[in-house]
N, CA, C and O of each residue as an XYZ file, in Angstrom:
372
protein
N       0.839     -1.185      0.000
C       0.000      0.000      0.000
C       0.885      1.251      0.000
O       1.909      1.303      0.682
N       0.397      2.436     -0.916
C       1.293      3.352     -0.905
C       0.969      4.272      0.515
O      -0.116      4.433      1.074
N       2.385      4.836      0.902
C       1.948      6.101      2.215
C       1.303      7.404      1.639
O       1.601      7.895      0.550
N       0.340      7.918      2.554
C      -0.283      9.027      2.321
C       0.467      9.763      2.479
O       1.179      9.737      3.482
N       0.605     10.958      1.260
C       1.026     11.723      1.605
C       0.498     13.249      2.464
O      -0.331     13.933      1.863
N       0.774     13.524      3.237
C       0.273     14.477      4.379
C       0.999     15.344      4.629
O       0.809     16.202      5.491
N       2.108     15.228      3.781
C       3.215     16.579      4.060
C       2.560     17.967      4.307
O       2.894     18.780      5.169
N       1.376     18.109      3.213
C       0.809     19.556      2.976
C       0.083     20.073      3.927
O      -0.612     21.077      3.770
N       0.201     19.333      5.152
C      -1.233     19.466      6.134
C      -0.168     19.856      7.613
O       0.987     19.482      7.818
N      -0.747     20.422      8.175
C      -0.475     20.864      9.459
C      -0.145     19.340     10.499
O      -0.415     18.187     10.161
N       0.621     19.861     12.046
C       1.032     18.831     12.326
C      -0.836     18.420     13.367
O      -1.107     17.247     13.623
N      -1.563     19.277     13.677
C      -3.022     18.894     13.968
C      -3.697     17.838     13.389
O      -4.136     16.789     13.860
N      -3.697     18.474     11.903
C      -4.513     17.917     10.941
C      -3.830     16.712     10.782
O      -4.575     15.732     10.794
N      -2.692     16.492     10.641
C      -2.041     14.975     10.726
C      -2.738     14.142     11.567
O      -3.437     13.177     11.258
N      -2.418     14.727     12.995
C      -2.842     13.978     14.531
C      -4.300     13.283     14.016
O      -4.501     12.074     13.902
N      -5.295     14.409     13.725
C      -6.733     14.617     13.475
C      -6.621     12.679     12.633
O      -7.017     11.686     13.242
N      -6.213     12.650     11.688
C      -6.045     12.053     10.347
C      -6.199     10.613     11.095
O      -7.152      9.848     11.244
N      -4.444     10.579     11.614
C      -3.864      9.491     12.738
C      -4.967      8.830     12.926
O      -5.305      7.747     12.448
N      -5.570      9.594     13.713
C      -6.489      8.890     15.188
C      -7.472      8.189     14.195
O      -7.550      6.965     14.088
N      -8.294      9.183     13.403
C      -9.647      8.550     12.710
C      -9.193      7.275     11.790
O     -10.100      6.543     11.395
N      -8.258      7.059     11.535
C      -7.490      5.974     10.075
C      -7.879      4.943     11.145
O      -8.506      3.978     10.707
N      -7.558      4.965     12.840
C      -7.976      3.592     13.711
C      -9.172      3.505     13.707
O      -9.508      2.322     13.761
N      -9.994      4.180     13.670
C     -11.501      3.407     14.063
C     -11.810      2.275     13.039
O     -11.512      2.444     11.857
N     -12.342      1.236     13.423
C     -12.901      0.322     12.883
C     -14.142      0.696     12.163
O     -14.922      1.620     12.390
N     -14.160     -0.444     11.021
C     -15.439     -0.442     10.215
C     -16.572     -1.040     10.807
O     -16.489     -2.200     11.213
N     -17.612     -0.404     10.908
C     -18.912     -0.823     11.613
C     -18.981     -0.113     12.920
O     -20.065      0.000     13.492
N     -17.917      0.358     13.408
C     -18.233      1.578     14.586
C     -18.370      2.907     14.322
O     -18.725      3.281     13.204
N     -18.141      3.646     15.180
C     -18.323      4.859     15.325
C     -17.941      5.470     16.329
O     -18.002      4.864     17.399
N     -17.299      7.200     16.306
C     -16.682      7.738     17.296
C     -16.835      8.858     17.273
O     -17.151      9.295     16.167
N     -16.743      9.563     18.059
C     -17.269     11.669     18.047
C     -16.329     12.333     18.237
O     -15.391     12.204     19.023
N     -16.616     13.235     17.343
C     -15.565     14.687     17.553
C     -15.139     14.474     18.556
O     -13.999     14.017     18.472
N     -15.614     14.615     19.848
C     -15.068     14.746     21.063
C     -14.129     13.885     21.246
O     -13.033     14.092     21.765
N     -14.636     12.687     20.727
C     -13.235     11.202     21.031
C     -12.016     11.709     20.765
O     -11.072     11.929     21.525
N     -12.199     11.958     18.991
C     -10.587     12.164     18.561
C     -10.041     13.250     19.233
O      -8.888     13.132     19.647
N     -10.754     14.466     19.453
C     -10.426     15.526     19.973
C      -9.662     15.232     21.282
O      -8.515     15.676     21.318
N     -10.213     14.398     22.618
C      -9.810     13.829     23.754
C      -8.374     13.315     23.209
O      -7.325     13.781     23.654
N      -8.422     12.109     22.002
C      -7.009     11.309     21.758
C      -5.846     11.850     21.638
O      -4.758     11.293     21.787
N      -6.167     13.518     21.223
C      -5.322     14.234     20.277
C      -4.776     14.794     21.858
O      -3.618     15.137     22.098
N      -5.670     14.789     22.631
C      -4.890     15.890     24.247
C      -5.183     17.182     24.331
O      -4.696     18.055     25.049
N      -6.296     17.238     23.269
C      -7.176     18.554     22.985
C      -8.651     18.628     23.123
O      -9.333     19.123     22.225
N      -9.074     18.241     24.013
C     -10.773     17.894     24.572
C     -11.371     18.801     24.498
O     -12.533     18.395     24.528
N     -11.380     20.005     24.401
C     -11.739     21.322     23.786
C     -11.905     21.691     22.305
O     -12.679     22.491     21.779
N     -10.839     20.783     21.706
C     -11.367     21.172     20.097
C     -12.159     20.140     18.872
O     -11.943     19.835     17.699
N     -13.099     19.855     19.830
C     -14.006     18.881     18.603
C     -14.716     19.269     17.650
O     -15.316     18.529     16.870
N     -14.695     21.102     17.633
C     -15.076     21.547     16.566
C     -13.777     21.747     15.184
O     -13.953     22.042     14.002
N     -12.766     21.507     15.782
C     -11.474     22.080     14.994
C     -11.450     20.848     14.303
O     -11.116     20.843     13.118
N     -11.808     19.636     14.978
C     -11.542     18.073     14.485
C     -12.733     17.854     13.289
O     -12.640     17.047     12.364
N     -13.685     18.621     13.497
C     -14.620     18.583     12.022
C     -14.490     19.078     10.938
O     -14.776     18.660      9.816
N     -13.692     20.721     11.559
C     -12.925     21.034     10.184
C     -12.089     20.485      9.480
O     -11.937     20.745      8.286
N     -11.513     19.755     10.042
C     -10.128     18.911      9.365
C     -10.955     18.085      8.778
O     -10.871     18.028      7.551
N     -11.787     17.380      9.341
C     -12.005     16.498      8.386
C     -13.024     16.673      7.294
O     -13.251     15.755      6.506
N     -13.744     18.014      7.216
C     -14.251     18.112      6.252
C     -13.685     18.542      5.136
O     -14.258     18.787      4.074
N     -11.950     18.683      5.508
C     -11.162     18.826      4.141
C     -10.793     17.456      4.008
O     -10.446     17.319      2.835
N     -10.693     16.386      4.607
C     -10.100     15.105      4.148
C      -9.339     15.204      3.261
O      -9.452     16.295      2.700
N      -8.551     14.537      2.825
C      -7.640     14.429      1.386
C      -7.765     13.065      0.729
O      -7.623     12.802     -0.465
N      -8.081     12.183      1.812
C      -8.236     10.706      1.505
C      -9.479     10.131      2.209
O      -9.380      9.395      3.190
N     -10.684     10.509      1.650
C     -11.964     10.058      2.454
C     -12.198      8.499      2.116
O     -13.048      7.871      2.748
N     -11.555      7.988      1.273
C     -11.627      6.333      0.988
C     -10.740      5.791      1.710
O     -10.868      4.582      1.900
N      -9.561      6.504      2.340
C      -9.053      5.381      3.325
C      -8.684      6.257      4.745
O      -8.051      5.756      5.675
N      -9.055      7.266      4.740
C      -9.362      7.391      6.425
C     -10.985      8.235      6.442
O     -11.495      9.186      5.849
N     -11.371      7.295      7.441
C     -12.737      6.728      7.251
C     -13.372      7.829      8.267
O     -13.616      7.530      9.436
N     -13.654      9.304      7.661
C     -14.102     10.266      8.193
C     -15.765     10.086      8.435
O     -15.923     10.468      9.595
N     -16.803      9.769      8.008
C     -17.539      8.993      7.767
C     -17.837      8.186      9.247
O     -19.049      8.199      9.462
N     -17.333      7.724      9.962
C     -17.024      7.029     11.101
C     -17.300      7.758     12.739
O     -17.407      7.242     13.851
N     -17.362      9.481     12.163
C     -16.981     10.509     13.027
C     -18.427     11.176     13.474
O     -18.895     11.900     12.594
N     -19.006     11.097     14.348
C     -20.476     11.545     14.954
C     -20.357     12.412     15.961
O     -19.416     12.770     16.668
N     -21.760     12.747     15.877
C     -22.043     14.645     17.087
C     -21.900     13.628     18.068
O     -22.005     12.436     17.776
N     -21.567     14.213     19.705
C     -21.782     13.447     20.634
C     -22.960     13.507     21.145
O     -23.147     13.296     22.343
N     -24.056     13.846     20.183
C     -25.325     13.812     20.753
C     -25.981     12.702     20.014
O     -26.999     12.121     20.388
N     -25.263     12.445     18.862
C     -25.572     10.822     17.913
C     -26.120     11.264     16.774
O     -26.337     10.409     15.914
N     -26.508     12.802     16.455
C     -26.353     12.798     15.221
C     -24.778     12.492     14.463
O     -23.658     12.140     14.834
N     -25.661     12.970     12.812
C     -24.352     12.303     12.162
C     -23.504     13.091     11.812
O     -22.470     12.736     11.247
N     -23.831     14.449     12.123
C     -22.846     16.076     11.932
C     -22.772     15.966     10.350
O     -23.411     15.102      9.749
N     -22.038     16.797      9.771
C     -21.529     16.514      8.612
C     -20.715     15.618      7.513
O     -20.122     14.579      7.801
N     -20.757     15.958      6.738
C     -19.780     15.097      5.664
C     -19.825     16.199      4.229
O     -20.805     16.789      3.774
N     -18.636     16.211      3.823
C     -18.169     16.900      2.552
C     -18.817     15.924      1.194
O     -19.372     16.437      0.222
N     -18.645     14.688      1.344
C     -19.868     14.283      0.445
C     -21.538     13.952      0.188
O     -22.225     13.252     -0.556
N     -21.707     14.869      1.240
C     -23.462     15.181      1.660
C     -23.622     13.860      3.007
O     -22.798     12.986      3.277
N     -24.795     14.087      3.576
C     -24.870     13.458      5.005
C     -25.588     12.005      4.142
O     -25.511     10.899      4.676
N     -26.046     12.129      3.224
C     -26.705     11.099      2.877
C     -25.388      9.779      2.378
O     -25.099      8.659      2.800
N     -25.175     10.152      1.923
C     -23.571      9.307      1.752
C     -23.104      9.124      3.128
O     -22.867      7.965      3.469
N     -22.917     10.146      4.049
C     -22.324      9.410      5.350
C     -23.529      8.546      5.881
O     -23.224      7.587      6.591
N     -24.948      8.787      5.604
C     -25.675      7.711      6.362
C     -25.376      6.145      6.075
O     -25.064      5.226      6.832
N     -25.610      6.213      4.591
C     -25.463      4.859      3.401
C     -24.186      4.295      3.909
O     -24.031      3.090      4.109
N     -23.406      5.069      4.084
C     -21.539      4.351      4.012
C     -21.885      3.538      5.921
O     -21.598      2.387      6.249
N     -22.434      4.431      6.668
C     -22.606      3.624      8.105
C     -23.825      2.536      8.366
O     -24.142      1.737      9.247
N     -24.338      2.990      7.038
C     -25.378      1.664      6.814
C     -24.861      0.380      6.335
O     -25.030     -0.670      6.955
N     -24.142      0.487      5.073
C     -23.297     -0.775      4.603
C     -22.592     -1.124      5.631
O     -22.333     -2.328      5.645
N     -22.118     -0.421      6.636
C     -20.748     -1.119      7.937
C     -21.280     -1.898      8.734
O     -20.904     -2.994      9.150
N     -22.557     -1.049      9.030
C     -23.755     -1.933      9.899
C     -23.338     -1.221     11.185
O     -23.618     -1.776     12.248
N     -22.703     -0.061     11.199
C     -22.642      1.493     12.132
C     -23.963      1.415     12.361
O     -24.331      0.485     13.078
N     -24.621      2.015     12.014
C     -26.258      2.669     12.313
C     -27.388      1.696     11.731
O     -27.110      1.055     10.717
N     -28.553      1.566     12.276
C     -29.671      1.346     11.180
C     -30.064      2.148     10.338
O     -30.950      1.827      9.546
């Protein structure tokens, strides 16, 4: 598999990247999580921005990433695609 390249991205947005590439398929985790992983529990809004630039939304699985109230927050390829993609994982009903 080739390495991502991430040079162009801040050392945050890296961290941001890091953390979400672990979650498993068929779960799910919230801003707040990665935000907590990163040692920044305060910025789970900063962790949505990053990922609504993704660079590689087919292999770090932004998609995966929920409000901590259980909505599904956003997605750069419309929410309906993030529903479908956590439907095929068997994430959500």
């Amino acid at each position: 598999m080739t390495k991502l390249d991430l040079s162009r991205l801040t050392p945050f947005q890296r961290k941001v990247l890091k953390i979400v590439k672990t979650i498993p398929s068929g779960e799910v985790r919230t801003y707040k999580w990665v935000a907590e992983r990163m040692g920044s529990p305060e910025a789970a809004r900063a962790v949505g921005q990053v990922l609504r630039k993704n660079p590689y939304p087919e292999v770090i699985p932004c998609h995966r990433v929920i409000r901590s109230d259980g909505r599904l927050g956003g997605y750069a390829k419309g929410i309906q695609k993030k529903r479908r993609l956590l439907k095929e994982e068997g994430a959500i009903r």
